[in-house]
N, C-alpha and C positions, 0 to 999 in steps of 0.2 A: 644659091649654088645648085647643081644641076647634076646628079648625082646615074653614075653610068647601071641600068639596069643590074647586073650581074652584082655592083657592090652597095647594092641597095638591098636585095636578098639577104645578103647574107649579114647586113647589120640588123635587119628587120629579125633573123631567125636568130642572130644573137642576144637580139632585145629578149626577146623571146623565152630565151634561155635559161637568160638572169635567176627567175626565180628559182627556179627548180636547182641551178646551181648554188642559190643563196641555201635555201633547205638543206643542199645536202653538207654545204661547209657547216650549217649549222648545228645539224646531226655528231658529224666528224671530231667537231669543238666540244661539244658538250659531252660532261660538265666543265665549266673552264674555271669552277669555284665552290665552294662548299655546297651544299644540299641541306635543305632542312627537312625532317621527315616527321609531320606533327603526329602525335597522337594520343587517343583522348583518354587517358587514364593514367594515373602513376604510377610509380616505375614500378618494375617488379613483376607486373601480372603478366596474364598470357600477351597479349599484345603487346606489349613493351617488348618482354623475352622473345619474340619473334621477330618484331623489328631490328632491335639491336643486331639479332643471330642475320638476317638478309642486309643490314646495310651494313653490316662488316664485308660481308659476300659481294657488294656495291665498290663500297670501297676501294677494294683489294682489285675490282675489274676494272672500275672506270676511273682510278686515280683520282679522285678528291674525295674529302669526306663527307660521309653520309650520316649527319649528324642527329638524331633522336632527341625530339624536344616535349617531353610530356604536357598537357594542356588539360587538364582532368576536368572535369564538370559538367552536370546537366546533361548527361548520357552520351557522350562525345561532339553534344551541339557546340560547345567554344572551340573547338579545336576543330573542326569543321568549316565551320564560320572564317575564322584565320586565314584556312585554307582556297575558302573560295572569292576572299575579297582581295588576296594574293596577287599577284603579277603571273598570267601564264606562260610565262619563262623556263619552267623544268626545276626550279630550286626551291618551292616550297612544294611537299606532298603531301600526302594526305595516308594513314595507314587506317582503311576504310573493313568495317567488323560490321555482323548482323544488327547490332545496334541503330546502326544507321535505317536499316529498313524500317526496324520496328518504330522508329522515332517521326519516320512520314507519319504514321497513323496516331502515336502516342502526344505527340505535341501537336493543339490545335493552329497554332502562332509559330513559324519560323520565319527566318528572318532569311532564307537561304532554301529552293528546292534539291534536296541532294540530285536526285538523277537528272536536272536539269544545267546546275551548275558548277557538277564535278564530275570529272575524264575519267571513266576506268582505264588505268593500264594494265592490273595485272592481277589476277587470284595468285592468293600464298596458298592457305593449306586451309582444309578443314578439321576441326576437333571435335571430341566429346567434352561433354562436364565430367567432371567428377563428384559423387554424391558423398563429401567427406563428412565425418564426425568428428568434432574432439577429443582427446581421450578421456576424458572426464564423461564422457556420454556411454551409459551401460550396452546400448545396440550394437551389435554386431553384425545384423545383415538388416534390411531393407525394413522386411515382416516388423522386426526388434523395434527399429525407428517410428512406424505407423503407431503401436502398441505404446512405446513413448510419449508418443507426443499424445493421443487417446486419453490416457491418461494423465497429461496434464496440459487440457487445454487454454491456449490463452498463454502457457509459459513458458514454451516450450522457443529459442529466437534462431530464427534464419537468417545469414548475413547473406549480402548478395555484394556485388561489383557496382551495383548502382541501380537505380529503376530503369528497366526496359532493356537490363540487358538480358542476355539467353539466361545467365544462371537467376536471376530475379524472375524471368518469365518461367522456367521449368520449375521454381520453388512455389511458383501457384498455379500451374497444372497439378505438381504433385500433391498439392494440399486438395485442391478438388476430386481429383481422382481417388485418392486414401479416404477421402475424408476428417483429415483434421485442419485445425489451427491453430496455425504456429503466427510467430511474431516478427514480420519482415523486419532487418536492420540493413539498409541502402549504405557503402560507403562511399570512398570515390575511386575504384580500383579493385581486383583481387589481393592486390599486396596486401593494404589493410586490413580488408576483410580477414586475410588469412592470417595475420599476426593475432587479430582478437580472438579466432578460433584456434590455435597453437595454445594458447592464452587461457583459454577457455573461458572467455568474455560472451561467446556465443555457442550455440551450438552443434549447427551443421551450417551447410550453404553447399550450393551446388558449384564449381569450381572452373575453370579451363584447366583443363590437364595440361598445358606447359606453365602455367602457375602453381602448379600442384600435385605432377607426378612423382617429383624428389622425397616431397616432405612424405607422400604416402610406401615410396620403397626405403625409406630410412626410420619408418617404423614412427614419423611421428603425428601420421595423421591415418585415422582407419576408412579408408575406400568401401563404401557396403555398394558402391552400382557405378554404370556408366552409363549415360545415357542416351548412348546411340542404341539404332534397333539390337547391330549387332556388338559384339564383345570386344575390346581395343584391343590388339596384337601387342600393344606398351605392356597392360595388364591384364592377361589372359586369363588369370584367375579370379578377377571381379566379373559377376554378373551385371547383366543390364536390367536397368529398372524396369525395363516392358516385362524380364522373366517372373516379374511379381503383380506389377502393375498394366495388364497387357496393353499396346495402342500407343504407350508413354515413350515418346522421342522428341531430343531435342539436342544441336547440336550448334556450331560457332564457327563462321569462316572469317578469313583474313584475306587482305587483298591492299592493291597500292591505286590510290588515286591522284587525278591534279584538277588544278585548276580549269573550270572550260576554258575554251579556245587554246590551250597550251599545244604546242605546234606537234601533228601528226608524226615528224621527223624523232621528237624526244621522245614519247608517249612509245613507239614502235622500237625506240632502244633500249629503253627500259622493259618494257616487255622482256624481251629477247634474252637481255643479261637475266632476270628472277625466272623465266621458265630452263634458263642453260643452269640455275643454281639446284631447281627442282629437279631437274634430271644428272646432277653430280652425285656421284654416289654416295660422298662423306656427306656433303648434305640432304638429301636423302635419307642414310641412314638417323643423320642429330634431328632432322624430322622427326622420322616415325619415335625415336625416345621420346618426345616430347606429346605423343598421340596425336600426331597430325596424319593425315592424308593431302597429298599435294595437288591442286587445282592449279594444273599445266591447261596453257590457253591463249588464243590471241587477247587483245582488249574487248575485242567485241564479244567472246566468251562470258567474261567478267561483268562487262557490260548487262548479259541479259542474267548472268547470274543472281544482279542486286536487283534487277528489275523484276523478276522471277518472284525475290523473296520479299520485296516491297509488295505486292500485291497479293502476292500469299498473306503476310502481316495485316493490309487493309480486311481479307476476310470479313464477316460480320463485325462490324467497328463497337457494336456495345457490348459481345465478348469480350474481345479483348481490352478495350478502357475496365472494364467488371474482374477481370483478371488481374491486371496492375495499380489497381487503387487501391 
């Protein structure tokens, strides 16, 4: 069949077309069904309470739900893992923490390069730790702590969220830096951790402040630092542990990831909806409660944000293996 120039264009440039109109019906559709939003730790802790609080904000924008499935383990490597051998389709994600950085250099053996075979879409927020005590613990500022533990080396026990993460990595800066030692306890989460320190099963640990700014304004955990350079606006009258310790910083970001190849269409809507949440004032404001700072951005922001911090993390690699052992 012998087809007349003029309607030979214009099937050719509607061929053409096809794609870019499949992308964008695809954009338009999605999500046409629930959302899974993995993440590596149990419920309760900072990540969790931040997830939950932005896929309700999901939710409520893009009509399905945004469902939070904790996967705790091995420093978010399982739940990672999940994530990247997933279907890149937009319905499983990933809620990607500094963890992840540190875990390029901390595990020799993955099974999964992070910055290889997972999408940033989008930074959540940044936080400090919190440098809480039990109340069974006699310290009351930082100084109090050093002098504690001083005196009883060897018995003094630190819980952490798990190996390699911020608050496990700042509990062995702080131990090099003071100069004592104390007795790491790894659990699988801050929730845990902080029910045995409520408990007074342990003694301090260094905390996410949305895991732990309540219990410290409700009088039942005592705040001696926070560990960013500078003072949290949440709690303006805890110092930072550099005002004792000087140089001593360390903090915890949140962000949303997917699967590689998951189509630039989904990745660029999801974007768009978490940075229109970070710039809502109500949320905004249940942020800053929680001591976040919000890390508004494209993907490609976020993108060089983990890349930034992965190789910060590689630094001198027998430091830091010497630190977390």
């Amino acid at each position: 069949m012998k087809l007349p120039r003029r309607h030979f264009l214009h099937l050719a440039a509607g061929a053409a077309a096809l794609p870019a109109v499949a992308r964008i019906a695809r954009a338009q559709t999605y999500p046409s069904r629930p959302v899974r939003w993995i993440v590596g730790f149990a419920a309760g802790g900072g990540n969790d309470i931040t997830a939950r609080l932005m896929g309700q904000w999901l939710t409520e924008r893009l009509g399905q739900p945004f469902v939070i499935e904790n996967r705790p383990g091995a420093g978010t490597n399982i739940a990672a893992e999940v994530v990247v051998n997933a279907p890149p389709d937009g319905y499983t994600l990933f809620f990607a923490n500094v963890a992840n950085a540190v875990n390029a250099t901390l595990y020799e053996k993955l099974n999964f390069d992070f910055i290889r075979d997972i999408t940033p879409v989008a930074g959540i927020m940044r936080v400090p730790n919190i440098m809480a005590v039990s109340s069974s613990v006699p310290a009351k500022t930082v100084p109090d702590l050093i002098a504690y533990a001083k005196a009883n080396p060897g018995r003094v026990n630190m819980a952490s969220a798990g190996i390699g993460t911020t608050g496990h990595l700042a509990g062995e800066l702080f131990q090099m830096m003071a100069g004592v030692n104390v007795v790491h306890v790894p659990y699988r989460g801050n929730a845990p951790a902080l029910s045995d320190l409520l408990g007074g099963q342990v003694e301090f640990m260094f905390a996410s402040a949305p895991s732990t700014i309540e219990y410290v304004k409700t009088g039942k955990l005592r705040a001696l630092a926070v560990t960013t350079l500078t003072r949290s606006e949440a709690l303006a009258d805890v110092p930072t542990v550099a005002e004792f310790l000087p140089g001593f910083e360390a903090s915890s970001w949140y962000g949303m990831g997917a699967p590689k190849n998951t189509p630039v269409e989904i990745v660029d809507k999801l974007n768009k909806e978490i940075n229109a949440a970070l710039a809502d004032p109500k949320m905004k404001a249940r942020l800053a409660d929680l001591g976040g700072t919000p890390l508004l951005g494209s993907p490609a922001d976020f993108g060089k944000l983990i890349a930034d911090e992965t190789e910060g993390q590689s630094g001198p690699r027998s430091q830091h293996q010497s630190a977390v052992m």
